[in-house]
C-alpha positions as CSV (number, residue, x, y, z in Angstrom):
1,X,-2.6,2.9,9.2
2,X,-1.5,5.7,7.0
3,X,-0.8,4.5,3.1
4,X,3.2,5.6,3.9
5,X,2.7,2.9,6.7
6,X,0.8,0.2,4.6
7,X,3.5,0.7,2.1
8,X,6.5,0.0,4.4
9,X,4.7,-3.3,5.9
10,X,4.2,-4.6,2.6
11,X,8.1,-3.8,1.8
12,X,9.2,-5.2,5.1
13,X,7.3,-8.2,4.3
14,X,8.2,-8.5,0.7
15,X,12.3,-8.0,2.1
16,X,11.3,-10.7,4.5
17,X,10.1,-13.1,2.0
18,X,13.0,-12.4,0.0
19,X,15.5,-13.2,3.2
20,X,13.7,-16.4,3.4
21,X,11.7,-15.6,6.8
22,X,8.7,-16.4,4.9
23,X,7.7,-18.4,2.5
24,X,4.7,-18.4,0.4
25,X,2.4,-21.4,-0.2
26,X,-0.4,-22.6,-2.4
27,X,-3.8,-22.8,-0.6
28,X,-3.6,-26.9,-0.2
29,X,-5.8,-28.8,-2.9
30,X,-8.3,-30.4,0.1
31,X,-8.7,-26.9,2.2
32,X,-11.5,-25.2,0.3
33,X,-13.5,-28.2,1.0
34,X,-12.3,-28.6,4.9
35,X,-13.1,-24.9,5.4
36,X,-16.8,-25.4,4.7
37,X,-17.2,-28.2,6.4
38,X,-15.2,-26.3,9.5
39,X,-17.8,-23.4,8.5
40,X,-20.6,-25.8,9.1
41,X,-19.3,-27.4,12.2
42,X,-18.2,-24.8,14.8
43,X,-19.4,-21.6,12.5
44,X,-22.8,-21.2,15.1
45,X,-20.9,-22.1,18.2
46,X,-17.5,-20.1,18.1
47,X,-18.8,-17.2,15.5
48,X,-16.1,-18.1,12.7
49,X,-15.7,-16.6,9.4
50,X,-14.8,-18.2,6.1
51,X,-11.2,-16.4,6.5
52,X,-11.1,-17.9,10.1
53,X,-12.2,-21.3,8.9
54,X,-9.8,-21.1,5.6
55,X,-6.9,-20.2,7.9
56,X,-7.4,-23.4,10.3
57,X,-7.9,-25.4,7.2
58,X,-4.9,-24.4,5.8
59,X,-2.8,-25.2,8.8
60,X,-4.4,-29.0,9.4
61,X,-3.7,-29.3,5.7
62,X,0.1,-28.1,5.8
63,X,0.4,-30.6,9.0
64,X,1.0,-27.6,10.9
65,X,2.6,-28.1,14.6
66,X,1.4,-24.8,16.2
67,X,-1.1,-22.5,14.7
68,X,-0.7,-18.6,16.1
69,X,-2.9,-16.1,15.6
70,X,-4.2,-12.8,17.3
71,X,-7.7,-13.7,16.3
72,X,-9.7,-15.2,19.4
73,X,-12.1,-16.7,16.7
74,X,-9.6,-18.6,14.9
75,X,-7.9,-19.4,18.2
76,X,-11.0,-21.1,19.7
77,X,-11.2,-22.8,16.1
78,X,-7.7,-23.8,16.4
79,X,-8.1,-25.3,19.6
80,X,-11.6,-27.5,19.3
81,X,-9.9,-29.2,15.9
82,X,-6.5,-29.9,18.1
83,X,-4.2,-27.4,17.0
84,X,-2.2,-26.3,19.6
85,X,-1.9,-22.2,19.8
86,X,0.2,-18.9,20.8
């Protein structure tokens, strides 16, 4: 990705945001500490990272309904704590 083309994501985004498409959140108070224990759980059997783990986390915090993702790491995650994913 050029910087032109990281600079028109972030704008699109930012226009977004302002639209009301997306709205930002505090990490949840309890997530930090739900992302290491995630970390310790399934971190040697799926292969997650702390982003992967702090992105679950955050969803089972916010009471999330579906969690979607591109990432097959935090998908697996996803899925073995009960998520349900796209």
């Amino acid at each position: 990705m050029t910087l032109d083309e990281a600079k028109r994501v972030h704008q699109q985004l930012d226009d977004d945001r302002a639209a009301g498409i997306w709205q930002r959140l505090e990490v949840p108070e309890g997530a930090l500490e739900l992302c290491g224990d995630l970390g310790r759980s399934y971190g040697p059997k799926l292969g997650v990272r702390t982003l992967d783990s702090l992105h679950v986390a955050c969803a089972l915090e916010f009471k999330a309904e579906r969690f979607w993702t591109f990432d097959d790491r935090q998908s697996k995650l996803a899925r073995a704590v009960g998520l349900k994913t796209r």
